[in-house]
N, C-alpha and C positions, 0 to 999 in steps of 0.2 A: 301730982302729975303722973305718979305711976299705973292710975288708974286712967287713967287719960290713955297713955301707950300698949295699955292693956288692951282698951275698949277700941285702940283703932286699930291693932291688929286684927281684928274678929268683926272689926265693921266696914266693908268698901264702900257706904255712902258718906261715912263719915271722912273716910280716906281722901273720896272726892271732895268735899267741901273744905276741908282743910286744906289740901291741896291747891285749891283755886284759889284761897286768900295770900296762901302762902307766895301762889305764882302772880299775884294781882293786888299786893299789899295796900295800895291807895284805892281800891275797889269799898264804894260805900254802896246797897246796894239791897232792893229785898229779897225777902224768902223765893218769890213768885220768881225772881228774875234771877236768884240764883240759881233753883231747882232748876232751869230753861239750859243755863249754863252748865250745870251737873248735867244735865238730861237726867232726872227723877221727880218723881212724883214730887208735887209741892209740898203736901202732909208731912209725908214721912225729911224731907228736907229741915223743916220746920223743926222737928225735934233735934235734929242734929244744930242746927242752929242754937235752940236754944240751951242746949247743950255747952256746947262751945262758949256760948256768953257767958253762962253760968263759974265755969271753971275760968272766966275771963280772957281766954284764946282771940276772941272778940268782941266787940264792943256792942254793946244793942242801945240802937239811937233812936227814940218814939218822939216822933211827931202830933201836930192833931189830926191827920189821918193814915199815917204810914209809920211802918217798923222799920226800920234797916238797919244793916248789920255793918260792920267794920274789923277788919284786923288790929289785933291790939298794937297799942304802939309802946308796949312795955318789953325793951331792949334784952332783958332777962328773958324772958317767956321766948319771944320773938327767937332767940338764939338757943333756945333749950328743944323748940320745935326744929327747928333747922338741922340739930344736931342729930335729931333720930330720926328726920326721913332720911339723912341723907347717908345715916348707917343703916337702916333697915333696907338701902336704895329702892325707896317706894318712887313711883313714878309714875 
C-alpha cells in the first residue's frame, strides 16, 4: 500500500477515481462511465482503473461484453484508504 499512497500523491486522476468509489461505495460501473464522472479522458481512466484492481482497491467484474469496476469490499483495505485521505484531507 505504500506505494499505492505514493502514486496518489503525485497522481490527480488517480485521486479522482479513488475518490468517487470511496464517496459512492455501492457504485458498480465502467471505465466509459466512470471517466464521464471523473470528467477525464476514458484511456487514461482506464489505467488508473486497472490499476486499482490490480492492487485490489477494487474489484474488476467482466462480463460477455462489459468490464466494470467495484469498490473492494475488503474491510481492511476499505479502512486503510479511509485513513489516508482523510489525513492527507484530500478532497
Amino acid at each position: 500500500m505504500k506505494l499505492f499512497f505514493e502514486k496518489i500523491d503525485r497522481d490527480p486522476i488517480l485521486r479522482k477515481v479513488v475518490f468517487f468509489y470511496y464517496n459512492n461505495p455501492g457504485s458498480v460501473d465502467t471505465a466509459d462511465n466512470i471517466a464521464q464522472w471523473v470528467e477525464e479522458e476514458e484511456e487514461i481512466v482506464v489505467e488508473k482503473l486497472e490499476y486499482l484492481a490490480k492492487i485490489n482497491i477494487l474489484n474488476k467484474d467482466k462480463s460477455y461484453a462489459t468490464i466494470a469496476y467495484s469498490y473492494t469490499q475488503n474491510r481492511e483495505i476499505i479502512s486503510i484508504v479511509k485513513n489516508f485521505l482523510e489525513e492527507q484531507n484530500y478532497d
